[in-house]
MARZALO-8136 format. One record per residue (C-alpha): x, y, z; residue number from 1. Coordinates in nm, 4 decimals. Example, Ala and Ser with C-alpha at 12.3 -4.5 7.8 and 13.67 -1.06 7.14 Angstrom:
residues 2
+----------+----------+----------+------+
:        u :        v :        w : resi :
+----------+----------+----------+------+
:   1.2300 :  -0.4500 :   0.7800 :    1 :
:   1.3670 :  -0.1060 :   0.7140 :    2 :
+----------+----------+----------+------+
This chain:
residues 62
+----------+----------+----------+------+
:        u :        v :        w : resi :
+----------+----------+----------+------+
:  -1.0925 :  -1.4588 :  -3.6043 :    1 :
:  -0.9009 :  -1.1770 :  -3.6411 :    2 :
:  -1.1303 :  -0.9998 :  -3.3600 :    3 :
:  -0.9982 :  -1.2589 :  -3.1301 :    4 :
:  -0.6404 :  -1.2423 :  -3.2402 :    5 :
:  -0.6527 :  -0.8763 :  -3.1807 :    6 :
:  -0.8035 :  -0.9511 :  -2.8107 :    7 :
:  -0.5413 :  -1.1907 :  -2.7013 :    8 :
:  -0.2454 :  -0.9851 :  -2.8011 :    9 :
:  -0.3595 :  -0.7177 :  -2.6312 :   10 :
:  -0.4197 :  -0.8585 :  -2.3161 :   11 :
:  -0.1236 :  -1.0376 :  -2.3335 :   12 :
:   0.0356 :  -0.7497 :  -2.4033 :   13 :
:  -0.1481 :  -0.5228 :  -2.1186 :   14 :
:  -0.0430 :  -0.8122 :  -1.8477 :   15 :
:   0.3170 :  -0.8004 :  -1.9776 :   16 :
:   0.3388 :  -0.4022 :  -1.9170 :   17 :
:   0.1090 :  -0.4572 :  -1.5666 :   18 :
:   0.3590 :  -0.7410 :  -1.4218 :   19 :
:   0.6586 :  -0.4972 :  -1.5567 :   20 :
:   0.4929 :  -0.2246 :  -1.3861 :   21 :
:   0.4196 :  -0.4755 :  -1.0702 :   22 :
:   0.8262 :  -0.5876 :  -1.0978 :   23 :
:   0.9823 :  -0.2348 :  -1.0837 :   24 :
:   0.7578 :  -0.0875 :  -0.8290 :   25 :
:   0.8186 :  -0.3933 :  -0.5797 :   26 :
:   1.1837 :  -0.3410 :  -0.6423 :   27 :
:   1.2023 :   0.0396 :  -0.5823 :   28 :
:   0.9925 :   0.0120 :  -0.2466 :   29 :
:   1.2220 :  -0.3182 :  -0.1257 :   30 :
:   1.5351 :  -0.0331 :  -0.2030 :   31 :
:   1.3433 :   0.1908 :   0.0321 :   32 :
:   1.2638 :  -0.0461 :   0.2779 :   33 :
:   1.6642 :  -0.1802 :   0.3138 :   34 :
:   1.7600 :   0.1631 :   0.3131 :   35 :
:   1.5448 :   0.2878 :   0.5911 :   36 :
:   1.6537 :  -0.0681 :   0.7839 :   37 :
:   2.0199 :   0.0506 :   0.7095 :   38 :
:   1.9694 :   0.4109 :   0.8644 :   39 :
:   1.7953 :   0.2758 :   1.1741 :   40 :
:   2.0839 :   0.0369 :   1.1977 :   41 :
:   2.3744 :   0.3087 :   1.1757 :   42 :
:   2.1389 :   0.4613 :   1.4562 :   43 :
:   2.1229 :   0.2295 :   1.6703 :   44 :
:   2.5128 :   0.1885 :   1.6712 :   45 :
:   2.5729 :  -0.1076 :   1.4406 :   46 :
:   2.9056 :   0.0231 :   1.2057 :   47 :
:   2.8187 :   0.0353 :   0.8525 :   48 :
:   2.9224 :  -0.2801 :   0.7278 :   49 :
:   2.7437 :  -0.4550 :   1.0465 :   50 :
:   2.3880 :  -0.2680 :   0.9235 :   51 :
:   2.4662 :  -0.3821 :   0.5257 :   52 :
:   2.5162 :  -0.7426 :   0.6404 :   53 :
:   2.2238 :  -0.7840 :   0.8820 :   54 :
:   1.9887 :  -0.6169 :   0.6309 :   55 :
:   2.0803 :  -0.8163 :   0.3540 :   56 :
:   2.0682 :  -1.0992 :   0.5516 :   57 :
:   1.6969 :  -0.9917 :   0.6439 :   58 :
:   1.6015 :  -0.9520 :   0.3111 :   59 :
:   1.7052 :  -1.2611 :   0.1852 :   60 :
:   1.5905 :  -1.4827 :   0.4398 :   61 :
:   1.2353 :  -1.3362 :   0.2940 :   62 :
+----------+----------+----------+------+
């Protein structure tokens, strides 16, 4: 019983730390992703706060 015990916390507690893992590195590549989509923006002459709005807008609408 206790074997079992043992078994399920851990893998509960290895899927917690995965989907953690999973939560932050989907967040820091989404950060990347606007700010590229900003840059190309501000390139392209859209005015900063044109490029903020249509990228958020983009990014939401996902």
């Amino acid at each position: 019983m206790k074997t079992i015990l043992t078994l399920g916390v851990g893998f509960w507690l290895g899927r917690q730390l995965y989907i953690n893992y999973d939560k932050r590195t989907a967040l820091r590549k989404e950060a990347q992703l606007k700010a590229r989509l900003q840059q190309f923006l501000e390139q392209n002459d859209f005015s900063k706060t044109d490029s903020k709005k249509h990228s958020n807008t983009i990014f939401r609408s996902n």
